[in-house]
Residue, then its C-alpha position, 0 to 999 in steps of 0.5 A: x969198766x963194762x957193767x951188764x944185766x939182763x933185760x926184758x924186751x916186748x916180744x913184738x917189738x924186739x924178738x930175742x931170746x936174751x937181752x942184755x943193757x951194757x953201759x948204765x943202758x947206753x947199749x943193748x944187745x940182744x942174743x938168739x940161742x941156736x939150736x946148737x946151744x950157741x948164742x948169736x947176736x941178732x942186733x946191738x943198738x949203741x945211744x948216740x948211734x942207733x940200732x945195728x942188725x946183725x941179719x945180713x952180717x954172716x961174718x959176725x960169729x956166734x958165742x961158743x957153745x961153753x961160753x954161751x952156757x955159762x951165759x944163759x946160766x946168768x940170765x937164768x940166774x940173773x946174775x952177771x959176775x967178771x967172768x960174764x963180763x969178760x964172755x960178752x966183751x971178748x965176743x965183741x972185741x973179737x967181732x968188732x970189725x964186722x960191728x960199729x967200731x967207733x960206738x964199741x970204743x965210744x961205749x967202751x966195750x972194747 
């Protein structure tokens, strides 16, 4: 079962608008909000496995612009219920090909 909260980052040192830790803080990802209201994801670092940035992954997509509503409500919010843990595990079963595969299944976020 993927367990979710947000997280507060250091500016300088990991810039996002949005973190999340997954997994009793095991995983970490980290969003942007673009100016269409879409979240994407700028990196997703895995225990075990290291930090992967999503920078030269164009084929990564974003998080639609109703999902990533009620998202960023969570975040204002910060509170995670079901249905934000479906939006974040559906995002990246549908991006895990372009993602570390083995550390999605690893983690068991897929």
């Amino acid at each position: 079962m993927l367990n979710i909260r947000s997280h507060k980052w250091d500016v300088k040192g990991r810039p996002c608008n949005y973190s999340l830790a997954m997994q009793d803080d095991g995983v970490f990802a980290d969003f942007n909000l673009l100016a269409n209201g879409c979240l994407r994801l700028v990196r997703i670092s895995f225990d075990g496995f290291g930090c992967f940035s999503t920078e030269d992954a164009s084929e990564i997509g974003v998080v639609n612009k109703q999902d990533s509503d009620k998202v960023i409500s969570a975040f204002e919010k910060d509170r995670f219920d079901i249905h934000i843990l479906n939006i974040i595990s559906r995002f990246l079963s549908e991006n895990g090909e372009h993602l570390w595969g083995e550390a999605l299944e690893c983690h068991e976020l897929v």
